[in-house]
C-alpha positions in Angstrom: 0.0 0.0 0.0 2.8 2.6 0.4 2.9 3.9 -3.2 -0.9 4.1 -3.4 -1.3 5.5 0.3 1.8 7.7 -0.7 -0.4 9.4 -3.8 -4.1 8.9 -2.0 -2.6 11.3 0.8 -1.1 13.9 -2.0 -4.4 14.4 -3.5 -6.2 14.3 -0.5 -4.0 17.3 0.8 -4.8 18.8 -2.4 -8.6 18.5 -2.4 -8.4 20.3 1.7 -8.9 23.9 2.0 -6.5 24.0 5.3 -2.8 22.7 5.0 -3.0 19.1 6.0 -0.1 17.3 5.8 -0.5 12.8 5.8 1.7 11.1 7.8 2.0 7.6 7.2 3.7 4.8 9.0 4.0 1.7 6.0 5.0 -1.0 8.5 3.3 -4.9 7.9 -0.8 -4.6 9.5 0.7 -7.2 12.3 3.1 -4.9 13.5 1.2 -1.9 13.4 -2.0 -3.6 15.3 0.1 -4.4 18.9 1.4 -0.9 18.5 -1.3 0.6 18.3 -2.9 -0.9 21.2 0.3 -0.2 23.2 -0.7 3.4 22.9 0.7 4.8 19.4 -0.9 7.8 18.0 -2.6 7.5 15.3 -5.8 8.8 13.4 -6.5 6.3 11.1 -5.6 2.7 10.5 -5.7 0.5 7.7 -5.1 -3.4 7.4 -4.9 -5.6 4.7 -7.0 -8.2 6.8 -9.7 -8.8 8.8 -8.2 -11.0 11.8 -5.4 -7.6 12.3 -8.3 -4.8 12.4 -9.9 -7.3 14.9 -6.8 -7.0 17.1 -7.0 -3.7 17.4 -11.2 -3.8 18.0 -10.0 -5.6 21.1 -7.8 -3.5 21.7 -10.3 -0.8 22.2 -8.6 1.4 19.4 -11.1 1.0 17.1 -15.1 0.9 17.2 -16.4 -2.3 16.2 -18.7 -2.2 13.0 -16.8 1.0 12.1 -13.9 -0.8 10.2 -15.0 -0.3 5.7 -13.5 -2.2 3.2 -11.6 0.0 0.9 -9.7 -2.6 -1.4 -9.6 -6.0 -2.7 -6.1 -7.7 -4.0 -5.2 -11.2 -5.0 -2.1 -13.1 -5.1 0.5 -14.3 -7.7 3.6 -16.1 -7.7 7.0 -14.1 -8.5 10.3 -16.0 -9.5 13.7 -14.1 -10.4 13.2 -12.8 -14.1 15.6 -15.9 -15.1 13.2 -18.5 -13.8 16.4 -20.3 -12.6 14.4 -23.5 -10.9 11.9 -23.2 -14.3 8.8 -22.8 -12.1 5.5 -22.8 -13.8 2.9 -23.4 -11.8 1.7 -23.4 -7.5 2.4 -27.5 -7.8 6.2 -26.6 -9.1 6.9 -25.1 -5.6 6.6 -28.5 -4.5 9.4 -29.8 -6.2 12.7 -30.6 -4.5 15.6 -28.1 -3.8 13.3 -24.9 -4.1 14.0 -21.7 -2.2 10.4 -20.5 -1.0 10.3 -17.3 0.6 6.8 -16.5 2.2 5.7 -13.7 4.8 6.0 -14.7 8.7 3.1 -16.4 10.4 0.5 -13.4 11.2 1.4 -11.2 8.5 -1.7 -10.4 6.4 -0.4 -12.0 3.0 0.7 -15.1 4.9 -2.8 -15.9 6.2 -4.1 -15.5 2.5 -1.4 -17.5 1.7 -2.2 -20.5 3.7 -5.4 -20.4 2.3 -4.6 -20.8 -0.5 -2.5 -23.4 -0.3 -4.9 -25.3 1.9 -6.7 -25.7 -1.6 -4.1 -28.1 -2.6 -3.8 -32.1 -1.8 -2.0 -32.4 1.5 1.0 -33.6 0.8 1.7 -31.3 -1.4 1.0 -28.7 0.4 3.5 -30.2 3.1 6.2 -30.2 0.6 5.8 -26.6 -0.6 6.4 -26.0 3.1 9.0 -27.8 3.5 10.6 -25.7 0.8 10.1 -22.3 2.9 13.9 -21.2 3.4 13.0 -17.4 4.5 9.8 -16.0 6.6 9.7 -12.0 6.0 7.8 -9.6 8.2 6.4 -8.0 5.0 5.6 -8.5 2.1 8.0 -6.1 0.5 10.7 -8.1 2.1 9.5 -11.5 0.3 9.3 -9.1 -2.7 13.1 -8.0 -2.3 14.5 -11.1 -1.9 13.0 -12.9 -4.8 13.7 -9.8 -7.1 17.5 -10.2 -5.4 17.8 -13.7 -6.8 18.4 -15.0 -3.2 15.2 -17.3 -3.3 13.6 -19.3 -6.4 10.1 -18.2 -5.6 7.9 -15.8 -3.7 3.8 -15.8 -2.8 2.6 -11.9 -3.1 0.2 -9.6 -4.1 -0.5 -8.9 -7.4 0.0 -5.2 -6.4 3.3 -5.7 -4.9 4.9 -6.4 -8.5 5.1 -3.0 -9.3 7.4 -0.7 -11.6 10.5 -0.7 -9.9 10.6 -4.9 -9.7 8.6 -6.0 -12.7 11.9 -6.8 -14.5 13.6 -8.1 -12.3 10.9 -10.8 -11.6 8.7 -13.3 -13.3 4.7 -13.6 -12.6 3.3 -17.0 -12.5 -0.8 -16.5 -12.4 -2.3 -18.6 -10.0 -5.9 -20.2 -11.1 -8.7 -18.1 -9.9 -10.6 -20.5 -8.7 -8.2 -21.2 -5.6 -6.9 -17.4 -5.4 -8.3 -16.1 -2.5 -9.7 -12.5 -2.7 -7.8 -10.4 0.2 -10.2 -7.3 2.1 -8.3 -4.2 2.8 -9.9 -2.4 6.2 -9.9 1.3 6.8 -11.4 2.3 9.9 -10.8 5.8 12.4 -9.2 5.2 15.4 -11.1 6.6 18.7 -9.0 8.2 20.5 -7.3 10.3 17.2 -8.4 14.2 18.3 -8.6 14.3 14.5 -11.9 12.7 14.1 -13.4 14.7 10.9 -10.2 14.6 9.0 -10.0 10.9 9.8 -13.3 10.6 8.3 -12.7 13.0 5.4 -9.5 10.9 4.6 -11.6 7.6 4.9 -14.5 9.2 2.7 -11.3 9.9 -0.1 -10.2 6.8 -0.2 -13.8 5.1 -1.0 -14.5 7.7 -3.4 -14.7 7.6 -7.4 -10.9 9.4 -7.0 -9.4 7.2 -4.4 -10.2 4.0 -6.1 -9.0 5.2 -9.3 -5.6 6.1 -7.6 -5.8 2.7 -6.2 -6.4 0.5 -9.3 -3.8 2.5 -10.5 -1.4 0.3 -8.3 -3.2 -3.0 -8.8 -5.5 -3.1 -6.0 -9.7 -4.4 -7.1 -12.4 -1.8 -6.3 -13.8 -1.9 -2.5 -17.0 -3.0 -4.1 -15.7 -5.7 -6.8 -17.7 -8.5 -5.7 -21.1 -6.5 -4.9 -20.6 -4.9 -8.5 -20.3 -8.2 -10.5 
């Protein structure tokens, strides 16, 4: 989300009457959520799951049933643009002496992940597993790392192969039919003292506008599957 939030908050600054500056803090939703309820400001959060916006319900940061969904995304596979371990499909990661690099238990795309991979027979899913040689606290990291050449596959969003990486890396498409569809949350937080810009900011983002600026970075509409 940081080159989309990065732009959303430009031309949200640019639609206020008052000088509002955006201040973002791009860390992974799991280790924003404990932060947050250790007491760090904060106006608004966004996760890129359910189960970390719930943390911070409990929390008592947020209100329950105030959390929207902003954004959809889906994930893909990425291998280094030289395809050195000729990887072709999800089943390939299964194969012997592949590097797998995936997010770290708890991370938003990891969850997705596992879902996804719980589509698949057992034991193949045990061997793609088995395969994992790196657990990143972000996705960017997994991103990185494959794009590096230090792993032989990655499991990301389809956002995250952006600009600056998209020759450096190979997509695999996964089938859609087992690609799970990943809900970005935006929600105020209570105790902010910014309340109406929070909402304002929120409002942006779900606007004609904001997902224009957000498609423009990959992510689906908020309302993808009600539209269909």
């Amino acid at each position: 989300l940081t080159d989309a939030f990065t732009e959303l908050g430009e031309a949200f600054s640019a639609h206020t009457a008052q000088q509002v500056e955006v201040l973002f803090n791009f860390a992974g939703s799991s280790t924003l959520a404990p932060q947050l309820n250790n007491g760090a400001p904060a106006n608004i959060f966004a996760s890129a799951d359910e189960a970390q916006m719930r943390v911070v319900i409990g929390g008592g940061r947020v209100e329950d049933g105030h959390p929207q969904v902003f954004a959809h995304n889906q994930l893909a596979i990425i291998v280094p643009a030289s395809n050195p371990a000729n990887i072709q499909s999800l089943e390939d990661l299964a194969q012997d002496n592949i590097g797998l690099v995936l997010a770290a238990k708890g991370v938003p795309v990891r969850t997705y992940t596992d879902q996804l991979l719980n589509n698949l027979p057992a034991a193949v899913a045990e061997k793609i597993y088995a395969n994992i040689v790196s657990e990143e606290l972000s996705v960017r990291h997994v991103v990185a790392r494959v794009a590096l050449n230090e792993a032989d596959a990655g499991i990301v969003y389809q956002s995250d192969i952006t600009a600056d990486v998209e020759n450096d890396v190979q997509v695999i498409t996964l089938p859609a039919e087992i690609n799970p569809i990943a809900s970005y949350l935006i929600a105020p937080v209570v105790d902010s003292g910014q309340q109406d810009l929070a909402n304002a900011f929120i409002q942006f983002v779900l606007s004609e506008e904001g997902q224009t600026i957000l498609s423009r970075y990959g992510l689906l509409p908020h309302c993808e599957e009600a539209c269909e």
